[in-house]
C-alpha positions as CSV (number, residue, x, y, z in Angstrom):
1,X,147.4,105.5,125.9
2,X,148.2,103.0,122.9
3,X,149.5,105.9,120.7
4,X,151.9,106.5,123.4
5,X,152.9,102.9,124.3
6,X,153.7,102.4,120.7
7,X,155.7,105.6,121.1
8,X,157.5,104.4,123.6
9,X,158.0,100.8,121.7
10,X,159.2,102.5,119.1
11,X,162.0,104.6,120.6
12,X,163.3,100.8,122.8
13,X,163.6,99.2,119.2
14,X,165.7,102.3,118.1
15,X,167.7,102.3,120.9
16,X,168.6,98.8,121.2
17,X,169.1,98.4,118.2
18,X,172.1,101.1,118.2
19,X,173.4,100.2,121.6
20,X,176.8,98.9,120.9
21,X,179.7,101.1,120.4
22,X,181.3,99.1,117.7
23,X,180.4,97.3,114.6
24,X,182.1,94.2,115.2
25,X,183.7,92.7,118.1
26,X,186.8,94.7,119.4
27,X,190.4,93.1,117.8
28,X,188.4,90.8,116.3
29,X,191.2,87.4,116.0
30,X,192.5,87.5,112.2
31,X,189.2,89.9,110.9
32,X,186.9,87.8,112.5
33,X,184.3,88.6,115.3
34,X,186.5,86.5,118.0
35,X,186.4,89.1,120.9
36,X,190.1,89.6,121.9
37,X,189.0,92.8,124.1
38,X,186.2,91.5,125.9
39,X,188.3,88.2,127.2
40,X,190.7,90.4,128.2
41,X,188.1,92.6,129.8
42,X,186.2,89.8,131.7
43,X,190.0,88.5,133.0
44,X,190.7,92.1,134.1
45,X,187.6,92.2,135.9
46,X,187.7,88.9,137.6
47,X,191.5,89.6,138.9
48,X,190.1,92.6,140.4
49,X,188.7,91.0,143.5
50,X,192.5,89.8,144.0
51,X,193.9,93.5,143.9
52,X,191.7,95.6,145.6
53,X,192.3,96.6,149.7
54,X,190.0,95.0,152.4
55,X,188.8,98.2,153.6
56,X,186.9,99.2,150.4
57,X,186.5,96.2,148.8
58,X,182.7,96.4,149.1
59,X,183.1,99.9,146.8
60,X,185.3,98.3,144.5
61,X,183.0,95.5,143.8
62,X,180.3,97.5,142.8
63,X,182.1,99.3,140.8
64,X,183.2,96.1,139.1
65,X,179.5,95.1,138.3
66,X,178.5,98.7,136.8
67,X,181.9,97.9,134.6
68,X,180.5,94.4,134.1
69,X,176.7,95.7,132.6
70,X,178.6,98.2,130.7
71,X,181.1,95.4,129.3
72,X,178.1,92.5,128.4
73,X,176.0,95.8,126.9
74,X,178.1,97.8,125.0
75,X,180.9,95.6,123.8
76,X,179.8,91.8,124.0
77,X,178.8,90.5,120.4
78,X,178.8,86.4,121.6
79,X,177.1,86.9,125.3
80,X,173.1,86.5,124.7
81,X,172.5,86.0,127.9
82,X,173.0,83.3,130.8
83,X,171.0,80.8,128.3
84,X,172.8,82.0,125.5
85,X,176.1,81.3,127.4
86,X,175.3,77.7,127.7
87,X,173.8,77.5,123.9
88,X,176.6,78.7,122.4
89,X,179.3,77.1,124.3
90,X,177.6,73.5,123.4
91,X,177.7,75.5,119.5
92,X,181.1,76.2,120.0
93,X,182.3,72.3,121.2
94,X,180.7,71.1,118.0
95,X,183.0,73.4,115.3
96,X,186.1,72.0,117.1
97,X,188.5,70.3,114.5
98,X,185.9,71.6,111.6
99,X,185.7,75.7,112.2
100,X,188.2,76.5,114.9
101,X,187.5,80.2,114.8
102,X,184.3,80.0,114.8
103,X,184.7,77.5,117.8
104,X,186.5,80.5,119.5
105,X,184.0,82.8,118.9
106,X,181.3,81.0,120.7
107,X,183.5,79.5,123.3
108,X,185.2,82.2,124.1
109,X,182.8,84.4,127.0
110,X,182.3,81.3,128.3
111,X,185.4,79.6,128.7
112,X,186.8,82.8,130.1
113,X,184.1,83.0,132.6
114,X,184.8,79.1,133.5
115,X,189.1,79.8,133.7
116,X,188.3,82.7,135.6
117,X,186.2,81.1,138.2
118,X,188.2,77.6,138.3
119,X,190.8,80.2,139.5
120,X,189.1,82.7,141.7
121,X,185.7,80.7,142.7
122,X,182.7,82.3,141.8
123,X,183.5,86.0,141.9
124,X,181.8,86.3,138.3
125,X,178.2,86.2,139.9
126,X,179.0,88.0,142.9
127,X,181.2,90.6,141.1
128,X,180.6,91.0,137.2
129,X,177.4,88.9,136.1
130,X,175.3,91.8,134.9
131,X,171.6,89.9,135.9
132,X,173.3,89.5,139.5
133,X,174.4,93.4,139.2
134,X,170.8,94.6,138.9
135,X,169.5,92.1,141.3
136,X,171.7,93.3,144.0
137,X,171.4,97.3,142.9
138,X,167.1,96.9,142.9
139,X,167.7,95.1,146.3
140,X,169.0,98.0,148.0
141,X,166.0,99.6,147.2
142,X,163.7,97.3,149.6
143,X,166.2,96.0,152.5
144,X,164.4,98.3,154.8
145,X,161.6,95.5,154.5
146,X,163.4,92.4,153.4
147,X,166.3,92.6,156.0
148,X,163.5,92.6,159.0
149,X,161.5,89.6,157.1
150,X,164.8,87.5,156.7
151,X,165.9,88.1,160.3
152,X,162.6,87.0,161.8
153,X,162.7,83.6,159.6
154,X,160.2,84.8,156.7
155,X,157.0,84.3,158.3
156,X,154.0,86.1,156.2
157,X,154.6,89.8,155.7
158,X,151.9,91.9,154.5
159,X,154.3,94.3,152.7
160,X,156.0,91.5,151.4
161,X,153.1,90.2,149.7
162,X,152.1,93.4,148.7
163,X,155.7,93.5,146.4
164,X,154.9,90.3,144.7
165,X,151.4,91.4,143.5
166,X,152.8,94.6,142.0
167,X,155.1,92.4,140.3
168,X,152.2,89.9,139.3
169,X,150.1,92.7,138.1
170,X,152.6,94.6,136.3
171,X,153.7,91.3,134.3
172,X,149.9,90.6,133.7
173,X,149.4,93.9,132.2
174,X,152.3,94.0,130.3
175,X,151.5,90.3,128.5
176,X,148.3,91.5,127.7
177,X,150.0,94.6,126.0
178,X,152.7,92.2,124.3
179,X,149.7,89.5,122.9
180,X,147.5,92.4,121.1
181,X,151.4,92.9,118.9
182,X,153.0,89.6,118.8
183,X,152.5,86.0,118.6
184,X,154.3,84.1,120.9
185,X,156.7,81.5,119.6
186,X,160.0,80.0,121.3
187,X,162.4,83.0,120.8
188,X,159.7,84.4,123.5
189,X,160.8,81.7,126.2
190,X,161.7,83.7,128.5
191,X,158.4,84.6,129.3
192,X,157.8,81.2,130.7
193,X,160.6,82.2,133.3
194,X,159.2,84.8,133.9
195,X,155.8,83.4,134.7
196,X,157.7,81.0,137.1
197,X,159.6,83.7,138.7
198,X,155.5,85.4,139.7
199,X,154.6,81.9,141.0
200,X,158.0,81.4,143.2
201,X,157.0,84.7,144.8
202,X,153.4,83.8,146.2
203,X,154.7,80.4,147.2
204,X,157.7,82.1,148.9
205,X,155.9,84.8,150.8
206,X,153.8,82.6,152.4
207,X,156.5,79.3,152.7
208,X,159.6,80.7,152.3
209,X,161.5,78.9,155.3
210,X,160.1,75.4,154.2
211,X,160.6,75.3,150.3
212,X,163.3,77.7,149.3
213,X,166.4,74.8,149.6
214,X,164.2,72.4,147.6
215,X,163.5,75.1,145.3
216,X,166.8,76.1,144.5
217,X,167.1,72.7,142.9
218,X,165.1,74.1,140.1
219,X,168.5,75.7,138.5
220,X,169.5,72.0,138.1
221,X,165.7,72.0,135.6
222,X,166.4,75.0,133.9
223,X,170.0,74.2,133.2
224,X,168.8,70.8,131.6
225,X,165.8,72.7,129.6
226,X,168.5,74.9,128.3
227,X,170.7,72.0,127.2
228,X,167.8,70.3,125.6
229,X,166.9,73.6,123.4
230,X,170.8,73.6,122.7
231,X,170.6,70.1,121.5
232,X,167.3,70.7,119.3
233,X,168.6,73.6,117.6
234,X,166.1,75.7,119.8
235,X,166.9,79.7,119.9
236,X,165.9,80.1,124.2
237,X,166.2,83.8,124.9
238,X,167.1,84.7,127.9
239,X,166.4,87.6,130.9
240,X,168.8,90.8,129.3
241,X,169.3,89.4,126.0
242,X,167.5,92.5,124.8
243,X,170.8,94.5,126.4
244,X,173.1,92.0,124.4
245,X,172.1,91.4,121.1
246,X,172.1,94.9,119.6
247,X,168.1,94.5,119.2
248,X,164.5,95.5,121.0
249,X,163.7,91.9,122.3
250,X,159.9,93.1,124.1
251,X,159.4,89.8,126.0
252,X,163.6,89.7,127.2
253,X,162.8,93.5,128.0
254,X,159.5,92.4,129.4
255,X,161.4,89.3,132.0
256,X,164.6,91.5,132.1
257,X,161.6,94.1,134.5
258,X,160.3,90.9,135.9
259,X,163.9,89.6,137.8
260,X,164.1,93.2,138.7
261,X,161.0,93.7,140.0
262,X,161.4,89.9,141.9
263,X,164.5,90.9,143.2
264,X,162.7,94.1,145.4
265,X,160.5,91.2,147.1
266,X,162.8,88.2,147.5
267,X,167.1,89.2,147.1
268,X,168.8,87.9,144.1
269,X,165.6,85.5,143.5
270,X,166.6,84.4,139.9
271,X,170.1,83.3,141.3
272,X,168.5,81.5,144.1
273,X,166.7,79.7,141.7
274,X,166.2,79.9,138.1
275,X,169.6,80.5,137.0
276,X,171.0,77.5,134.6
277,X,174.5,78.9,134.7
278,X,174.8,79.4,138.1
279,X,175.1,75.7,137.9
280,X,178.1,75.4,136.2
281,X,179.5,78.1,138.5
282,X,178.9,76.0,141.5
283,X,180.9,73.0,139.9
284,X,183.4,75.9,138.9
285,X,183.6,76.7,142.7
286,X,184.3,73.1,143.8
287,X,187.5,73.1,142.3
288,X,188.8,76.4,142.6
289,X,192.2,78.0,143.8
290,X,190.6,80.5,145.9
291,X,188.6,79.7,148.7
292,X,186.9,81.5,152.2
293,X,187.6,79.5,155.3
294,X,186.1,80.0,158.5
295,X,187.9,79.6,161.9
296,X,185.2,78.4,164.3
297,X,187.2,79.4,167.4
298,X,187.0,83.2,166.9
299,X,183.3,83.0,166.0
300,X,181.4,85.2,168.7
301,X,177.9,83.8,167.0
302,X,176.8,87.5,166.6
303,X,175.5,86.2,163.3
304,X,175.9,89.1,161.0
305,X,177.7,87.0,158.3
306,X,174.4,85.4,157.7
307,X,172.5,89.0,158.2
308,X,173.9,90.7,155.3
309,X,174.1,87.5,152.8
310,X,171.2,88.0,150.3
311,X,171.6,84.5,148.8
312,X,171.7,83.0,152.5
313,X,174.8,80.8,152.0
314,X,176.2,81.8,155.2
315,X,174.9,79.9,158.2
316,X,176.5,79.8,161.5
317,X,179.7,80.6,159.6
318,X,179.2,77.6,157.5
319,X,179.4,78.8,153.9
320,X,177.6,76.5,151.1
321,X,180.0,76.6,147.9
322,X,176.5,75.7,146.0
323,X,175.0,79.3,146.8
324,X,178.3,81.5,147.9
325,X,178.8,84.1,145.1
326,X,182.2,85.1,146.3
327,X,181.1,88.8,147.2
328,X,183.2,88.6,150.4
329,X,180.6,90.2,152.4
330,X,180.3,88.2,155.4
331,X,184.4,88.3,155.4
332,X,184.2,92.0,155.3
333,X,181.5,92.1,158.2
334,X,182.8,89.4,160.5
335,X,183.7,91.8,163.8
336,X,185.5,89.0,165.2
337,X,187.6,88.8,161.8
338,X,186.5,84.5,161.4
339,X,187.0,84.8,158.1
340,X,189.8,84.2,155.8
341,X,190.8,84.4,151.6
342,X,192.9,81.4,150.7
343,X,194.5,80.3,147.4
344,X,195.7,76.4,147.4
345,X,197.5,76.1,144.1
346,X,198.4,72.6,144.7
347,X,194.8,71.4,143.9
């Protein structure tokens, strides 16, 4: 078995470490690694939600998120990763005035990202952010169990449980594999999110309709963790930084599994709760252009605009701009049509 787990380990470092398509970033700005091409992808894809017609919209955005992993994997040189997003912004503030291109080069992904969702809310989580993309594909995989539990208020489900102890048992297994070939330093961080992640799943399946709003607040302490390890010079991996940095990261691959695994037992549970740059997309949101408003007197209170939100911003029609993702799917499943896509560009 350890002959071929180290077969196995061996091929991942190969692969990863060959994954991008190009050498350098794309029409790099005046030779340098500034990524012309993927700002221009990442605007493309964020207009996107703009052009495409109502009645396939759902289609189209999926589409847009398998075009999004492919973008962050294959092309991205600056993006390491929702924690690398933040780190290398703050990087990027400090070279203004001194290195202005290589100010660009690590503001650039997430300044885009920012413009974009200033303009058209937050549409990045909900249609390009590749940890979202993966959340949402894996979640598919369990609704026939997950829809049922959310509709009856998440009281204790045996099959429910039973998801979050595969998950706890397949991260336990894999640590011990990971501690007999590596010592554990900071650049392995993401393991400690990981371990958070199997502990928000116990205390979830059995108190999920008391404590998830007060845990969501946990974003806010990730976010400032993340800031701190910006501040301090700290290298914080993050969840898919393996996919991102052109090399086999075993403990991102390792919490990369974990939100995917997380994600069959509670929907989009890292956005919910762990994710630091979802909190600079909610402020993002606050001020944008584009907006879904909700016309109380058509409301028939059938409720499906809650039913088929995974992040549960939608509540009586009421949609919290802290949690919305911008997926438009309680505006495409409103029978009564309540729902309506506004731009205010007098803001």
């Amino acid at each position: 078995m350890s002959r071929w787990l180290d077969i196995i380990e061996n091929f991942l470092a190969s692969l990863f470490s060959n994954i991008k398509l190009v050498e350098k970033g794309l029409l790099g700005l005046e030779g340098s690694y500034v990524e012309l091409l993927t700002i221009l992808a990442l605007g493309l894809l964020a207009v996107i939600p703009v052009m495409v017609p109502e009645s396939n919209r759902q289609r189209w955005r999926h589409v847009n998120q398998i075009f999004g992993i492919a973008i962050f994997i294959f092309v991205v040189f600056t993006c390491l990763g929702v924690f690398g997003m933040i780190r290398n912004f703050y990087r990027g503030l400090h070279e203004i005035g001194r290195e202005n291109i290589i100010a660009l080069y690590y503001c650039s992904v997430p300044v885009t990202i920012l413009v974009t969702s200033l303009l058209f809310g937050p549409a990045f989580c909900g249609w390009i952010c590749p940890t979202g993309a993966l959340q949402e594909f894996s979640g598919f995989i369990t609704r026939k169990w997950t829809v049922p539990w959310k509709k009856a208020g998440y009281p204790f489900s045996w099959v429910v449980l039973t998801m979050a102890l595969f998950a706890a048992a397949v991260f336990l297994l894999w640590m011990y594999r990971l501690s007999m070939t590596r010592l554990f330093f900071i650049e392995d961080s993401s393991i400690y999110w990981s371990e958070v992640l199997i502990i928000l799943l116990f205390i979830l399946v059995f108190r999920m309709k008391q404590w998830d709003a007060r845990l969501r607040r946990l974003r806010y302490l990730s976010f400032l963790i993340i800031v701190f390890g910006a501040i301090m010079s700290l290298r914080i991996t993050s969840p898919v930084h393996f996919g991102f940095a052109k090399v086999y990261d075993p403990a991102s691959f390792l919490s990369t599994v974990m939100v995917v695994l997380a994600a069959f037992t509670i929907p989009m549970v890292w956005c919910r709760y762990l994710c630091p740059w979802r909190c600079v997309i909610a402020w993002a949101a606050k001020h944008s252009v584009r907006s879904i408003h909700f016309d109380s007197s058509k409301c028939i209170t059938c409720g499906k605009c809650g039913e088929v939100c995974d992040l549960d911003a939608v509540k009586n029609g009421i949609i919290d701009t802290n949690e919305c993702h911008m997926c438009y799917k309680c505006v495409d499943t409103c029978p009564a049509k309540c729902f309506s896509i506004k731009d205010n560009w007098k803001k």
